[in-house]
Kinemage of the C-alpha trace (Angstrom):
@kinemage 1
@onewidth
@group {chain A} dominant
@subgroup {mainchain}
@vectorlist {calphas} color= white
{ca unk a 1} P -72.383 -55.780 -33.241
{ca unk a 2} L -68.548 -55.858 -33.616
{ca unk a 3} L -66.677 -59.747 -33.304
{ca unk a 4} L -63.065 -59.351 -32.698
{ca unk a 5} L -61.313 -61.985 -34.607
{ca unk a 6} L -57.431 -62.438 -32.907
{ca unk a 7} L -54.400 -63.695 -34.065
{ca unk a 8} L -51.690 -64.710 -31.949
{ca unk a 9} L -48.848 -66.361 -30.392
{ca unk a 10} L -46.622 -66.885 -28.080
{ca unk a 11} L -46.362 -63.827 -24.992
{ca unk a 12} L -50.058 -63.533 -23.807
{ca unk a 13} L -49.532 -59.962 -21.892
{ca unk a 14} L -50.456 -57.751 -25.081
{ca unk a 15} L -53.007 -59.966 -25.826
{ca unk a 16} L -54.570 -59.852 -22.110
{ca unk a 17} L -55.082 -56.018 -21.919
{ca unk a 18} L -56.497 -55.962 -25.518
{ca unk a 19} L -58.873 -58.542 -24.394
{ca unk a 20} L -60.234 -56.413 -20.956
{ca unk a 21} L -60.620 -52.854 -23.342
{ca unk a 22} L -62.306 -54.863 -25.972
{ca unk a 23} L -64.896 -56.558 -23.508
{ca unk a 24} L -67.798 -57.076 -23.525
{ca unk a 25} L -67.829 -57.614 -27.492
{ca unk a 26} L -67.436 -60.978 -28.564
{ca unk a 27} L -63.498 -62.056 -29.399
{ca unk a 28} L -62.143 -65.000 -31.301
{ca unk a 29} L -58.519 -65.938 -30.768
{ca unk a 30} L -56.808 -68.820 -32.817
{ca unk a 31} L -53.727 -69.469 -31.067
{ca unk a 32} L -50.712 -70.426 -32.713
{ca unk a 33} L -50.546 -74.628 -32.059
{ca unk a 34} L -46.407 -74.259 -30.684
{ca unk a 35} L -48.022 -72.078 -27.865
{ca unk a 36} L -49.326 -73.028 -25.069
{ca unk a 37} L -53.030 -71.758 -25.039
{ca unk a 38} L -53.080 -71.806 -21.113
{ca unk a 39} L -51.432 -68.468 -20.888
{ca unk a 40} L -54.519 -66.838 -22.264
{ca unk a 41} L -57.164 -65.785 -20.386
{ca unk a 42} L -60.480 -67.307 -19.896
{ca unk a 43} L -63.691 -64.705 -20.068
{ca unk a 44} L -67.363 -65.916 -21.252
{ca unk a 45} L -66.651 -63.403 -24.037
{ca unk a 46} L -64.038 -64.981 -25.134
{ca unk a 47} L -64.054 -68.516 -27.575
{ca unk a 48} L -60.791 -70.030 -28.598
{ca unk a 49} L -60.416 -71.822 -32.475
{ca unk a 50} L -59.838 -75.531 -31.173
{ca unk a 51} L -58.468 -76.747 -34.252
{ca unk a 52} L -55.348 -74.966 -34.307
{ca unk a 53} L -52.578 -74.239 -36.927
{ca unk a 54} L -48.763 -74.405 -36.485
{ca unk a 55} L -48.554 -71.099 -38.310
{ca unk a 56} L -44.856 -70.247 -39.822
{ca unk a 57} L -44.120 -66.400 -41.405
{ca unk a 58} L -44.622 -66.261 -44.537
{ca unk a 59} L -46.367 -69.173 -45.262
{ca unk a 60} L -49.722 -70.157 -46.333
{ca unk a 61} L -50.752 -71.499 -43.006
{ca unk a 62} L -51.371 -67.969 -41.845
{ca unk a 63} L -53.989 -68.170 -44.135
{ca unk a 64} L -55.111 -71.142 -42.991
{ca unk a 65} L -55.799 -70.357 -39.117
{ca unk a 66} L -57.104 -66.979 -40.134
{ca unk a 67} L -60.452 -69.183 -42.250
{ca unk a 68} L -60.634 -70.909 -38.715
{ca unk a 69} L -60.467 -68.156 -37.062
{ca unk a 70} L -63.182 -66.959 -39.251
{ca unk a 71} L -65.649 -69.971 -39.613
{ca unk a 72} L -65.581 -69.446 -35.307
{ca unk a 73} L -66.268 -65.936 -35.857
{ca unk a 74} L -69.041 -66.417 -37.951
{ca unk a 75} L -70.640 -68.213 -35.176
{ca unk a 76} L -70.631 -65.116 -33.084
{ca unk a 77} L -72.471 -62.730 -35.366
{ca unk a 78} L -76.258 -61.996 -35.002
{ca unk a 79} L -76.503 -60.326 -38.429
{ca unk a 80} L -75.220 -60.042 -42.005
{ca unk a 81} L -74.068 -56.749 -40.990
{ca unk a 82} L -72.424 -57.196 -38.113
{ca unk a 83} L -67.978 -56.304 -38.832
{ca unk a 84} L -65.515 -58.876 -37.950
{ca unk a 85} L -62.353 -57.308 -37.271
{ca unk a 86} L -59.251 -59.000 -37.896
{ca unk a 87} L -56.320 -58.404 -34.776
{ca unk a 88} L -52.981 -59.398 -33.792
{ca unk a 89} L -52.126 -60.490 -30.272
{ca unk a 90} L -50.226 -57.464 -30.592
{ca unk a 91} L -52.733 -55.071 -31.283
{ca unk a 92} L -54.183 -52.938 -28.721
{ca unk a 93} L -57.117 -50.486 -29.088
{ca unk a 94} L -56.078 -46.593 -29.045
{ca unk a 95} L -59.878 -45.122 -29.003
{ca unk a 96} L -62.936 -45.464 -27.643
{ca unk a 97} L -64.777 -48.585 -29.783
{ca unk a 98} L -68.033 -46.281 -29.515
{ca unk a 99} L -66.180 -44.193 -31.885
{ca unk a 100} L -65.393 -47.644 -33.771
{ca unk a 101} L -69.243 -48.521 -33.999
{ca unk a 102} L -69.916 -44.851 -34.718
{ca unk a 103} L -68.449 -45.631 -37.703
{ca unk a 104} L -69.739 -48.423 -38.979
{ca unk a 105} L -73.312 -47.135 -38.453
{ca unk a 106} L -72.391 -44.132 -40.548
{ca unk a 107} L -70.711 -46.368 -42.970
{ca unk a 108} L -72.862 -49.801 -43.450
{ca unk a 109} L -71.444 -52.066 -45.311
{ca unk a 110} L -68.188 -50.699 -46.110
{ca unk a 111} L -65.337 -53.109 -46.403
{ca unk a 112} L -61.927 -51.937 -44.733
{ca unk a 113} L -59.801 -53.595 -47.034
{ca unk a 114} L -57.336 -51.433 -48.623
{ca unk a 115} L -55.117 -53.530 -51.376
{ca unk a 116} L -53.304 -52.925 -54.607
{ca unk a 117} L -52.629 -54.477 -57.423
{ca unk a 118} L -49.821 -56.945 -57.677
{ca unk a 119} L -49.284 -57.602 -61.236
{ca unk a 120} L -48.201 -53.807 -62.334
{ca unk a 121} L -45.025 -54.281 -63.394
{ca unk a 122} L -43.313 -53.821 -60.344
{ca unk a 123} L -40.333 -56.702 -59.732
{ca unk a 124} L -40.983 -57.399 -56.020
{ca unk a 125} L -44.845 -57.646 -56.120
{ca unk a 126} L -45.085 -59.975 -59.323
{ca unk a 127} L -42.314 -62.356 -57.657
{ca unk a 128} L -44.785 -62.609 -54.511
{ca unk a 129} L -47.196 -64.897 -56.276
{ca unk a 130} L -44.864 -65.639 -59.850
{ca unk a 131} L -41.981 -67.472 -57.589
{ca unk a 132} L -42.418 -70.290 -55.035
{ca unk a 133} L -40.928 -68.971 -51.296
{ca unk a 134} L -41.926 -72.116 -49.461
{ca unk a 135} L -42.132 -70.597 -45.932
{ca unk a 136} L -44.019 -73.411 -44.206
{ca unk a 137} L -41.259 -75.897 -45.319
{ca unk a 138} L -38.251 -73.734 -44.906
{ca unk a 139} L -38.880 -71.336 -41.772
{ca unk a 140} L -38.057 -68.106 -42.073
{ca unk a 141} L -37.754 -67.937 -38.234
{ca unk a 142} L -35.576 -70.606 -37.353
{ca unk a 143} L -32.275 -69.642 -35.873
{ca unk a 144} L -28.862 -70.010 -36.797
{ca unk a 145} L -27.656 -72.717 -38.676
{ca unk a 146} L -31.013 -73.836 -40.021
{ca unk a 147} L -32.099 -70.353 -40.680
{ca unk a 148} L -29.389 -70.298 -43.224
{ca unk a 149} L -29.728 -73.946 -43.852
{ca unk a 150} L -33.591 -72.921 -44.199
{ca unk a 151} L -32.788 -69.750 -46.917
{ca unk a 152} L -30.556 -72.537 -49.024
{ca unk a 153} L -32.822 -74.455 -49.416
{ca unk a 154} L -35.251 -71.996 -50.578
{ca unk a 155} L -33.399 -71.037 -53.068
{ca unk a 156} L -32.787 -73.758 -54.220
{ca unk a 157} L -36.578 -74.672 -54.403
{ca unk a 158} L -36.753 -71.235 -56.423
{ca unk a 159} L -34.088 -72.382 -59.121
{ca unk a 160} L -35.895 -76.033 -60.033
{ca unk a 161} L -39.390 -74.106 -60.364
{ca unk a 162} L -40.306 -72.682 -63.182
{ca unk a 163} L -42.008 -69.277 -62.478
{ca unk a 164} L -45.817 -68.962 -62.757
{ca unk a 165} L -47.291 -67.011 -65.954
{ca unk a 166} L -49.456 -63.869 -64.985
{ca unk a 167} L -52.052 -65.596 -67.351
{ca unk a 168} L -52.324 -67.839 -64.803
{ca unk a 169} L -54.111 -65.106 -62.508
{ca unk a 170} L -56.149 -64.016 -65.363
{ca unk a 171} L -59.214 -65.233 -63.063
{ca unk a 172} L -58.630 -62.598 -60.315
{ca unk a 173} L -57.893 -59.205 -59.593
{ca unk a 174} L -54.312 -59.604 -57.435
{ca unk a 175} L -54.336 -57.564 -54.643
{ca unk a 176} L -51.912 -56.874 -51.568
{ca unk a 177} L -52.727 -55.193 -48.564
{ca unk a 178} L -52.180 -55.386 -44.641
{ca unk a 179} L -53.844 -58.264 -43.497
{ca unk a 180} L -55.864 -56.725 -40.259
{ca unk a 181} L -59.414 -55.531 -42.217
{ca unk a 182} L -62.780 -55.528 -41.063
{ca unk a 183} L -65.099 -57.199 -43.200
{ca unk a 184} L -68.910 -57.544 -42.920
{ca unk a 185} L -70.556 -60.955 -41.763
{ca unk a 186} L -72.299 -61.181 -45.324
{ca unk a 187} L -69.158 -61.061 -47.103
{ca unk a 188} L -66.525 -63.112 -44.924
{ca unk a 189} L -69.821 -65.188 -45.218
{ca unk a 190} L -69.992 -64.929 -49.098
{ca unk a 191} L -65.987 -65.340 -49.231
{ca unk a 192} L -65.968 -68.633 -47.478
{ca unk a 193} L -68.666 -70.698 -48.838
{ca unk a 194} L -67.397 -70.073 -52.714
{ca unk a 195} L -65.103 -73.221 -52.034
{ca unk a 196} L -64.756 -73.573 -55.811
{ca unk a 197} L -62.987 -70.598 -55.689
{ca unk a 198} L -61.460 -70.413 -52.567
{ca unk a 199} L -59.939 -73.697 -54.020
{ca unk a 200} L -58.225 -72.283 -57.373
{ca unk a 201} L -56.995 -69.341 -55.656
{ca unk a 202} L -55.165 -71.202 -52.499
{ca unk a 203} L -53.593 -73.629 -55.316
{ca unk a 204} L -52.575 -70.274 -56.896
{ca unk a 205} L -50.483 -69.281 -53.846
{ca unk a 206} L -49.792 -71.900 -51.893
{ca unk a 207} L -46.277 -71.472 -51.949
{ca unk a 208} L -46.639 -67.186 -52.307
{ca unk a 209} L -44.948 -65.183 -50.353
{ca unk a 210} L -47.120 -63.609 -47.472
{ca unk a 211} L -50.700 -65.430 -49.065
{ca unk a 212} L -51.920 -64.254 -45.849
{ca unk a 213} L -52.051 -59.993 -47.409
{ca unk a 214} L -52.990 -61.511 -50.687
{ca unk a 215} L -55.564 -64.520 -50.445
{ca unk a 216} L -58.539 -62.551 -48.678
{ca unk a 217} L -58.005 -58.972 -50.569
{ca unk a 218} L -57.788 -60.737 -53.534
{ca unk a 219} L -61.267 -62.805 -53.101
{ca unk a 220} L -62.966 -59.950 -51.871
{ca unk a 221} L -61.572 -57.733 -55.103
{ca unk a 222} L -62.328 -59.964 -57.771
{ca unk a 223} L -66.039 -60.600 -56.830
{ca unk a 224} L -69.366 -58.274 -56.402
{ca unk a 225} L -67.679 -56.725 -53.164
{ca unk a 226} L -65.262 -55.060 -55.009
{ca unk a 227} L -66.901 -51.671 -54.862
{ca unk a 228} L -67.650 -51.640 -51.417
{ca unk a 229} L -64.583 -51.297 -50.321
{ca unk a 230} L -62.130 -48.264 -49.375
{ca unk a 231} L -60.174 -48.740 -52.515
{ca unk a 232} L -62.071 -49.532 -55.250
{ca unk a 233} L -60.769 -49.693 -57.616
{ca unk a 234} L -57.523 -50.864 -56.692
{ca unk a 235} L -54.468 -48.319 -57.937
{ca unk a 236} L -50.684 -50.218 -58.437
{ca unk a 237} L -49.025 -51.005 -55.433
{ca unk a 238} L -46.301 -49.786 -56.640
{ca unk a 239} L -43.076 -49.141 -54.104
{ca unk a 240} L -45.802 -48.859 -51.146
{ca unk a 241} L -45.541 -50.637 -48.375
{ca unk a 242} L -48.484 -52.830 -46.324
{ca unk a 243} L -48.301 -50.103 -43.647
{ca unk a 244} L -49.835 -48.235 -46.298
{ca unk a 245} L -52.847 -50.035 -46.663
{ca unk a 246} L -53.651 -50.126 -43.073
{ca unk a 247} L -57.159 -49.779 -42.865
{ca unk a 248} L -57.970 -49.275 -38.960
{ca unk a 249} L -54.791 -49.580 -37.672
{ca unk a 250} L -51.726 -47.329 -37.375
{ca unk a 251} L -48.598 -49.472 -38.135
{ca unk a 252} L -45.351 -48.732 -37.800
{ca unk a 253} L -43.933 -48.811 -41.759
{ca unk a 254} L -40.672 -50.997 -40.589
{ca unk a 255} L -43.350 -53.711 -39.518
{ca unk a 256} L -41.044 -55.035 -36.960
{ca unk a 257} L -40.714 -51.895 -34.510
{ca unk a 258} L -42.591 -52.009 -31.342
{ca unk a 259} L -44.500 -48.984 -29.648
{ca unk a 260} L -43.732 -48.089 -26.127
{ca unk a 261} L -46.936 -47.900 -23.933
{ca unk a 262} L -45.671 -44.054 -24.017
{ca unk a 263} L -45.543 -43.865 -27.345
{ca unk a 264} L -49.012 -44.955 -27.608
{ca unk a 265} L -50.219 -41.698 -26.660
{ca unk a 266} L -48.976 -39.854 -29.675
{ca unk a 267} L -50.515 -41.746 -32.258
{ca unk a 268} L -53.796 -42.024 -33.712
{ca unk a 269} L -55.005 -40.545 -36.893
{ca unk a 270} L -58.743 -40.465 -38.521
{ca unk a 271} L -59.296 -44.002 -38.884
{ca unk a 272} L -56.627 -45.461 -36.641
{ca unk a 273} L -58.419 -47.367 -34.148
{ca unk a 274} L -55.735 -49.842 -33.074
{ca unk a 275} L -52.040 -49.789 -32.894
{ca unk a 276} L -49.340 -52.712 -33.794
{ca unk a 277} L -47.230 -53.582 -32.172
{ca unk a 278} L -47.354 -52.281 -29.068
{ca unk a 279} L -44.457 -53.371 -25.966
{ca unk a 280} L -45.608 -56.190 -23.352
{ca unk a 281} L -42.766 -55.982 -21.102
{ca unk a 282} L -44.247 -53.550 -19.154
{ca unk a 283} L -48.218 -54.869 -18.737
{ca unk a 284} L -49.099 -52.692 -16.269
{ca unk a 285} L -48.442 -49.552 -17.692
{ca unk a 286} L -49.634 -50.769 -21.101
{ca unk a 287} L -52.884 -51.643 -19.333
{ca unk a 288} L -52.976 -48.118 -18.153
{ca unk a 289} L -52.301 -46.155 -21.067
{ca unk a 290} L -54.737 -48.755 -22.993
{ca unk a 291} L -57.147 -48.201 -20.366
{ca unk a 292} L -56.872 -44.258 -20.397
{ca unk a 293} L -57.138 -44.162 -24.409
{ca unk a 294} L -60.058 -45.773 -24.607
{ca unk a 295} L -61.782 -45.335 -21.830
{ca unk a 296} L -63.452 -42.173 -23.198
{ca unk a 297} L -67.020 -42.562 -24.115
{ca unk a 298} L -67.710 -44.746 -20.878
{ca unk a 299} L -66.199 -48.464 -22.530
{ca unk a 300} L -64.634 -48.979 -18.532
C-alpha cells in the first residue's frame, strides 16, 4: 500500500483534484497553520495533521510539519513496506498510480531519495549549513518594506555569527536533494525514532538554509539505508540544481514556474509520476487533464 503524505497551503484547488486521482489510497495533509484548513476537502481517505506548523520558506519549520506529517502517516501504513510519498499541494499525478505500485513491487525497498553531497567544495552548498539564514525569524516572503527590512536583518544575523566548521558535520554524510521522496514505512520508521540523532542533526541546521532538502536525505544517507537508495553513493552536488534530484516528480528547474493544465500533457519521463507545480486557476480543466492522464489502467 501507498500513503500519500501532503504538504500545503494556502489555494486548496490543486490540492482538491490531486486528492480525487489519488483516492482511494490513504492521504495525509498537514496544512500550513496561517491557512484556513476549511477550504480542504473532507473524504474518509483523507486525515489532516492537527497539530499544525506556521511554516515560513526557508526555514526549519518545514522540517518540522513534514515529521508531523510523518508520525500521522505512519499511522496509516499496514506494513514495513508499505512507501510514503512525500507531495506538495501543488503536485498533481501525471500517470496511472498502478504504474506507481508497479514499481514499487518490482523495486521493494528502494528509497527514492536522490541527494548530493554538500560539503564538496562548492561555495553555495557549504554556506547552506556553514552560515546561519534565519528564515523562520526573518521571512523571506514578507512584502515590501519588511521583506527588505526582513533581508537586513539577516544579514546582519550572518555578520555577528561566526560560521560553522565542516568538522562539525563530521557525524553525517551532508546531503541535498528535492524534498518530495518516497521512503519505505521501515525507514521513515527507523529515521524518526533515533531521537538522539534526529536531535544533533536539527541543532546542526536549525538556522540552514532550506533544512527541509537537507535534514531527511541527510539521516537517511548517513545510516544503514544508505545503499538502498537511488544514489548511493552520493556524487558532489556540484552546480546542480534540486530539480535534479527529483526522484518521482518532474519539476520545472526555475522551481517557481507553474505548468499549464495544457502543458501537463507533454511531460512525463521514466520515473516522473507527478508534476510541480501545476496552475489552479483553471480547476476544471486541470481536473480534466489530471483525470485523463491518469485515468489509464482503470484508477477512475
Amino acid at each position: 500500500m501507498t500513503v500519500f503524505a501532503v504538504l500545503t497551503h494556502g489555494d486548496s484547488r490543486v490540492f482538491r483534484v490531486a486528492a480525487e486521482a489519488l483516492s482511494p489510497h490513504q492521504i495525509v495533509v498537514h496544512v500550513d497553520a496561517t491557512s484556513n484548513q476549511g477550504e480542504y476537502p473532507l473524504a474518509e481517505n483523507i486525515t489532516y495533521v492537527r497539530d499544525r506548523t506556521n511554516v515560513r520558506w526557508g526555514g526549519f519549520s518545514v522540517v518540522e510539519a513534514t515529521e508531523k506529517l510523518y508520525a500521522v502517516a505512519l499511522e496509516k501504513c499496514t506494513s514495513p513496506d508499505d512507501y510514503i510519498v512525500l507531495l506538495s499541494g501543488q503536485c498533481v499525478p501525471i500517470r496511472p498510480l498502478t504504474e506507481l505500485e508497479a514499481l514499487f513491487a518490482e523495486r521493494p525497498g528502494v528509497l527514492y531519495c536522490r541527494a548530493g553531497l554538500l560539503l564538496d567544495g562548492y561555495e553555495m552548498n557549504e554556506r547552506r549549513i556553514l552560515r546561519e539564514w534565519h528564515f523562520d525569524k526573518f521571512d523571506a516572503r514578507a512584502q515590501g518594506l519588511r521583506r527588505r527590512g526582513a533581508a537586513a536583518a539577516r544579514k546582519v544575523k550572518q555578520l555577528v555569527t561566526p560560521p560553522k566548521k565542516k568538522s562539525e558535520f563530521s557525524d553525517f554524510t551532508m546531503v541535498a536533494g528535492s524534498q518530495w521522496t518516497a521512503l519505505t514505512a521501515a525507514a521513515v520508521e527507523s529515521m524518526m525514532s533515533d531521537v538522539g540523532t534526529r536531535s544533533r542533526l536539527a541543532g546542526l541546521l536549525r538556522h540552514a538554509l532550506a533544512p527541509d532538502e537537507i535534514y531527511f536525505h541527510t539521516l537517511i544517507h548517513s545510516g544503514d539505508w544508505a545503499s538502498r537508495t537511488t544514489s548511493a553513493p552520493p556524487q558532489p552536488k556540484g552546480d546542480k540544481r534540486t530539480a535534479d534530484f527529483a526522484n518521482l516528480h518532474h519539476i520545472d528547474r526555475s522551481l517557481t514556474r507553474y505548468l499549464s493544465p495544457d502543458e501537463l500533457r507533454h511531460i512525463g519521463g521514466p520515473l516522473e509520476f507527478f508534476a510541480r507545480k501545476a496552475k489552479g486557476d483553471d480547476p476544471e480543466r486541470l481536473r480534466h487533464v489530471v483525470r485523463e492522464m491518469s485515468s489509464q489502467g482503470g484508477q477512475w
